[in-house]
C-alpha positions in Angstrom: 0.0 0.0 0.0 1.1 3.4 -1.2 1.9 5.6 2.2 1.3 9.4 2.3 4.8 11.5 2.1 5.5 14.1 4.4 5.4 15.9 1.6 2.3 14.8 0.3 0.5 15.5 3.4 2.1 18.9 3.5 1.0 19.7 -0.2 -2.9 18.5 0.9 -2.8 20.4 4.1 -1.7 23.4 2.7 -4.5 22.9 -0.5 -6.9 22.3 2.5 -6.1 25.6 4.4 -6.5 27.7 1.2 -9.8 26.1 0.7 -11.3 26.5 4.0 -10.8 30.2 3.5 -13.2 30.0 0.2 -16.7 30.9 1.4 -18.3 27.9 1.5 -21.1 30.3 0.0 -21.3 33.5 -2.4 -24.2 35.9 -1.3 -25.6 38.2 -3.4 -28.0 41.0 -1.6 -30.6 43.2 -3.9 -32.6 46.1 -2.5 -30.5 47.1 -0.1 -30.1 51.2 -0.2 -27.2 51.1 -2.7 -28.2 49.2 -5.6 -31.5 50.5 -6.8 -32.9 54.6 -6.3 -36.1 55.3 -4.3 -39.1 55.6 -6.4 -38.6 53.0 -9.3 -41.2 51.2 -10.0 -41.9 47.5 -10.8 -41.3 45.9 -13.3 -37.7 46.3 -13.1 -34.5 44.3 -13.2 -31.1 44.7 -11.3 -27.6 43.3 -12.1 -25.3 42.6 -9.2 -22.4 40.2 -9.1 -23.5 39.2 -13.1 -26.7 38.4 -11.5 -29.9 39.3 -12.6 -33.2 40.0 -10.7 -35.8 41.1 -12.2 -38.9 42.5 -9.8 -42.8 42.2 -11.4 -46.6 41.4 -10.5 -49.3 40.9 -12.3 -50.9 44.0 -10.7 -48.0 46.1 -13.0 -47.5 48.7 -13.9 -46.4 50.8 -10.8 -47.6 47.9 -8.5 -44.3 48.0 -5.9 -42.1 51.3 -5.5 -38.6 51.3 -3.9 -39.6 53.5 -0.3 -37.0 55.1 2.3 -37.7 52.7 5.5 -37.9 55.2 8.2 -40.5 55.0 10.7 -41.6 51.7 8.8 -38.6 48.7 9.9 -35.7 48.9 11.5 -33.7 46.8 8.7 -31.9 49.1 6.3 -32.6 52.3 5.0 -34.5 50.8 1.6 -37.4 48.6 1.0 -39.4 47.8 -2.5 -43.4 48.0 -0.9 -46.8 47.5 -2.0 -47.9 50.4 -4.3 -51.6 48.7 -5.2 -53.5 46.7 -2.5 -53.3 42.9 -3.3 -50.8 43.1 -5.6 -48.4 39.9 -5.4 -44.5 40.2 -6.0 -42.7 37.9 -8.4 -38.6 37.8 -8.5 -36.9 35.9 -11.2 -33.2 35.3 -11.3 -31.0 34.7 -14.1 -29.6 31.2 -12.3 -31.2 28.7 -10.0 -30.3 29.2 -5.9 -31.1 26.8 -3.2 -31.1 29.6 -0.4 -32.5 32.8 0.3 -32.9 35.2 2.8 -35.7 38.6 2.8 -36.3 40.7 5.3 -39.8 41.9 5.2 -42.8 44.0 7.0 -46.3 43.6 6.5 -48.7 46.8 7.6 -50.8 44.5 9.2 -50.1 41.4 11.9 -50.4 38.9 8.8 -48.1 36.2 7.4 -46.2 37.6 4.3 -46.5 34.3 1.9 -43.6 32.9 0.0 -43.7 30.4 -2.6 -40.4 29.4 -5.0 -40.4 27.8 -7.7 -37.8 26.1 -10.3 -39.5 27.1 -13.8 -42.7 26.8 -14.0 -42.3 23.5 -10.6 -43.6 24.9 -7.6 -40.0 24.2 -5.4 -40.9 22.6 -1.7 -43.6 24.2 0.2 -45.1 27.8 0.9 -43.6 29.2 4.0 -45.8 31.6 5.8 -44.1 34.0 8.3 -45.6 36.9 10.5 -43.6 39.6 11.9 -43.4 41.6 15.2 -43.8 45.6 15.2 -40.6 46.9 16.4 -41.0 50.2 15.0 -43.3 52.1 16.6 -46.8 52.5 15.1 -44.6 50.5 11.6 -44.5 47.5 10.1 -44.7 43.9 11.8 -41.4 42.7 10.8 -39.3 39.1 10.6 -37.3 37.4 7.9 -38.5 35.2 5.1 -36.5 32.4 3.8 -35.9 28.7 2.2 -33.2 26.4 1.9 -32.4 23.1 0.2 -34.1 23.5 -3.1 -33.3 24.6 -6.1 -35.6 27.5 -7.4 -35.0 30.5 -10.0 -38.6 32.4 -9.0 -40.2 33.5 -5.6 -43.6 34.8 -5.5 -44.4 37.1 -2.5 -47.9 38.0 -1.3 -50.3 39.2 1.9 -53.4 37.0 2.4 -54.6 39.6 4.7 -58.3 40.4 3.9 -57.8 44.0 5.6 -54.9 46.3 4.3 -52.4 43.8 2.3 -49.6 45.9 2.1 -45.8 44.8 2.8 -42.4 46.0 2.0 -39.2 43.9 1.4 -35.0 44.6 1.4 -31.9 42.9 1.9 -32.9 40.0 -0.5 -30.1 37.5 0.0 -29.3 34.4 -2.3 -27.0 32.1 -2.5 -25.9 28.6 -4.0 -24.2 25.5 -2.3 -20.7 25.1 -2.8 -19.2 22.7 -5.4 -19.0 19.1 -3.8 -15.8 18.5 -5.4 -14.1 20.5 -3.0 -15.0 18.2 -0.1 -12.8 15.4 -0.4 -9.7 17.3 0.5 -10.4 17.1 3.9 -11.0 13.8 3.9 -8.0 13.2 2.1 -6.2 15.2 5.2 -7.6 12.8 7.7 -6.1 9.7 5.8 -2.9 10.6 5.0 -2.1 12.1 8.8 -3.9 8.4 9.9 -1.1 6.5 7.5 1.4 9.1 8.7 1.2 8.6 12.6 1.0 4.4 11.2 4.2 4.7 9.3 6.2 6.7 12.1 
């Protein structure tokens, strides 16, 4: 049997160490006070990182605006909110994720709906979340999200039968890393296993 080298096991260590310092994850964030100015109106797309997003409902035009968050949530200083009661918002991106992240408020204390989907495939199931009201007399606000599908679309909506209004921001995604990468570690276990045998 072939035994690890010291400097074989240096050469995989060193490969490791560089790796671990890789994200394991690259997030991309839209709507977050830099990217897009206040008052543009869906439908719209924005590029960041060579990604694509582009923002619609079938209550368009003019059905969600971009809105300064103060007095409204606490989370940043830009949101993209309801601009006609009942409308739903749709996000596409240009590439499939399996996990996002939204911070949202809804005007009412109401579940904000989401619901992803990979093409036209609904992807797992709806998750309904309902926020507390930090801000005084504001929004009841949380964080959306899903993991561990694959999806390229997220539809957003409030089934509240009173004032259906919500705003979102900081809309994170990201994909899993490459599974190739694992087996270096691995590999480092081994070869220090057949080092400490050999010596």
């Amino acid at each position: 049997m072939r035994k690890c080298s010291i400097t074989t096991l240096a050469k995989v260590s060193l490969l490791a160490v560089a790796l671990a310092a890789i994200p394991l994850d690259a997030s991309t964030i839209f709507i977050n006070g830099t990217d897009e100015p206040l008052a543009t109106y869906t439908p719209f797309s924005d590029t960041i990182d060579g990604i694509t997003a582009t923002f619609s409902s079938g209550s368009d035009p003019l059905a969600f605006e971009t809105n300064p968050t103060t007095n409204y949530v606490d989370w940043g200083s830009e949101m993209l909110s309801t601009n006609t009661f009942g409308a739903t918002l749709t996000i596409t991106f240009s590439q499939s994720f399996d996990w996002i992240s939204i911070d949202f408020g809804t005007y009412t204390a109401d579940p904000l709906e989401l619901v992803a989907y990979l093409g036209r495939t609904q992807a797992g199931s709806p998750v309904d979340i309902t926020g507390t009201q930090v801000v005084t007399d504001g929004f009841y606000q949380s964080t959306i999200g899903l993991s561990g599908v694959s999806f390229d679309t997220i539809v957003l909506s409030d089934p509240s039968s009173g004032l259906p209004i919500f705003g979102v921001g900081n809309i994170t995604v990201a994909e899993a890393p490459e599974p190739g990468y694992f087996w270096i570690f691995p590999a480092v276990g081994i070869c220090l296993a057949m080092w400490k045998r050999r010596s």
